[in-house]
C-alpha positions in Angstrom: 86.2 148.8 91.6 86.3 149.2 95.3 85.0 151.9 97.9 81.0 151.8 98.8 78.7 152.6 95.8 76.1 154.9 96.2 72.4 154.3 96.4 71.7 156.1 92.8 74.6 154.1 91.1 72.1 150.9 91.9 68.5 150.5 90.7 65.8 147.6 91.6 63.7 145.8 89.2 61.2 143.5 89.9 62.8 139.8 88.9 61.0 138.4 85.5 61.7 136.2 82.8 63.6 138.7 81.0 66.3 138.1 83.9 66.2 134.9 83.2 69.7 133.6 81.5 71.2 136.6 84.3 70.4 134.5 87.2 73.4 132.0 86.4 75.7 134.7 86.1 75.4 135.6 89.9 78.2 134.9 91.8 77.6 133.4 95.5 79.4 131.3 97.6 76.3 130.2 99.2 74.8 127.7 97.6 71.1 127.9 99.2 70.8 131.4 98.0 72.2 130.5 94.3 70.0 127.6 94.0 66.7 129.9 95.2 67.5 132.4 92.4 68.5 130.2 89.8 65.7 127.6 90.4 62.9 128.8 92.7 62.5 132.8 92.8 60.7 132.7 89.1 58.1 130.0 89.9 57.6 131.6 93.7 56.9 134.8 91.6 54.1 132.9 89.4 52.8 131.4 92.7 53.0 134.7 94.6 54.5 132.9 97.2 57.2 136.2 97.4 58.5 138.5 95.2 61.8 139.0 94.2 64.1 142.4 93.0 67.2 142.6 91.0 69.8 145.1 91.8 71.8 146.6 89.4 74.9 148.6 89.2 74.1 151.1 86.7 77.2 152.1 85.5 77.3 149.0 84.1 74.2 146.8 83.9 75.7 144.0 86.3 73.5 141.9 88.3 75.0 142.9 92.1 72.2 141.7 94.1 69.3 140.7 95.5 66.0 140.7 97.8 63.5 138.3 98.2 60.3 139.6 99.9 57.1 137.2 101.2 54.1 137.6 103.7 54.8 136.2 107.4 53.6 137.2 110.9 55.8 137.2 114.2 55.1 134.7 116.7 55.5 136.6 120.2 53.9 134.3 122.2 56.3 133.1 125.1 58.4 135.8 123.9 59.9 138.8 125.7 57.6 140.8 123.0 54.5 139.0 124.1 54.5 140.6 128.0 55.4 144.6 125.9 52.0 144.0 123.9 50.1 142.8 126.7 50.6 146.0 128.4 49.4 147.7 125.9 46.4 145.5 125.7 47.2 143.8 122.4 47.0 140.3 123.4 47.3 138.5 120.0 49.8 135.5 119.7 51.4 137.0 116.4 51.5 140.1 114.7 51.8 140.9 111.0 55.1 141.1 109.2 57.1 141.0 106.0 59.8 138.5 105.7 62.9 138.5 103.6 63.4 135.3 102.8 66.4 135.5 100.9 69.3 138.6 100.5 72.1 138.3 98.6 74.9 140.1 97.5 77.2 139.2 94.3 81.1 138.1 95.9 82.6 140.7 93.8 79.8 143.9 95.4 80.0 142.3 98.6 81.3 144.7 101.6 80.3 148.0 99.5 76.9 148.8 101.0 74.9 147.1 99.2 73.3 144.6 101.8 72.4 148.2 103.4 70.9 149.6 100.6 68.8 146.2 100.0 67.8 146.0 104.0 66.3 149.5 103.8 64.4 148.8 100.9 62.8 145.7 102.5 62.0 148.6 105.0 60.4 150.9 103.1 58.5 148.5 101.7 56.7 146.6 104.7 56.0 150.5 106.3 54.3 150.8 103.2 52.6 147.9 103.3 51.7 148.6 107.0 50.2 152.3 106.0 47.8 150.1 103.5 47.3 147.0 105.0 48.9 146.6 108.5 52.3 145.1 108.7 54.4 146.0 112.2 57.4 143.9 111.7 60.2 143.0 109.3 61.6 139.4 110.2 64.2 137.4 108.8 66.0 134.4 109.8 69.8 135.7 110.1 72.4 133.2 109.5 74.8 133.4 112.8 77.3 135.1 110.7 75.2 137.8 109.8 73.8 138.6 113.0 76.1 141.7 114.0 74.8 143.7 110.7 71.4 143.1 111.3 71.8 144.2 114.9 73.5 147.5 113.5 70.5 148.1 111.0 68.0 147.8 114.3 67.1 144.5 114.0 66.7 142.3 117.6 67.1 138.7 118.2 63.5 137.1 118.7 65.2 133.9 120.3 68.3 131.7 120.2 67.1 128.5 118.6 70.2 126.4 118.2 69.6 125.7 114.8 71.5 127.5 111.8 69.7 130.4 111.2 68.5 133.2 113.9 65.0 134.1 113.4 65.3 138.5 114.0 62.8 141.3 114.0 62.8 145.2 113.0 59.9 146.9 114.7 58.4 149.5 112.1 57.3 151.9 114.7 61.2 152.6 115.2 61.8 153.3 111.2 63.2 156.5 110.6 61.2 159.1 109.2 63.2 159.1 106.6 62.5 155.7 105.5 58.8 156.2 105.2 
């Protein structure tokens, strides 16, 4: 199986305890993400700390991925964001945002699409939560590897922080109309 997969040959579903003896079946080389699944994603879920989706291939029912969405806000003070929103008179020192706070693809899905496919969703989903509720930003913190993609789905760099992940930002007001 090789070649990108479509976006109607994967559905989402909201993660449960049905999924439950799946989660152990996901392949990862990253062992942060794997433990979140496995050990944290069902108890966040009971906590609403976030909310996490399942992908699956439909074809054939496999677990090939997935998104973990929570609540944040962007911090622009002493940013290069800060001095764009005081022109416009918005002088807040963060703005409202979802976060993904985990995104994941199985090793044998990865490179097919699928991380794009999971990114829009996160998409669609904070510009609807900004038409209900106000939400201008989708953040993550990028792990340096990961960086270049993000840039090429429209994500920016807030700041380099030295550490090991890059906190990024997606401005809604730039989302395709196609996305909303």
């Amino acid at each position: 199986m090789d070649g990108k997969i479509k976006p109607e040959d994967i559905r989402p579903e909201k993660l449960d305890e049905k999924h439950e003896s799946l989660l152990t079946t996901f392949s990862t080389d990253n062992k942060e993400l794997k433990a979140f699944l496995v050990e944290d994603a069902i108890k966040n879920q009971h906590l609403f700390i976030s909310t996490t989706y399942l992908w699956f291939y439909s074809p054939t029912d496999e677990l090939v991925a997935y998104i973990s969405l929570l609540n944040d806000s962007l911090r622009i003070k002493e940013t290069e964001l800060e001095s764009i929103f005081v022109e416009k008179g918005i002088l807040y020192k963060s703005l409202p945002a979802l976060k993904i706070g985990g995104l994941c693809v199985d090793n044998r899905f990865a490179g097919r699409g699928i991380g794009t496919f999971l990114t829009k969703f996160a998409m669609i989903k904070a510009s609807k939560i900004g038409e209900e509720v106000g939400c201008r930003f989708l953040v993550l913190d990028s792990k340096k590897e990961s960086i270049d993609f993000y840039r090429k789905m429209g994500f920016n760099v807030l700041k380099e922080t030295g550490e090991t992940t890059v906190p990024m930002y997606y401005d809604l007001m730039k989302l395709e109309p196609a996305y909303k």
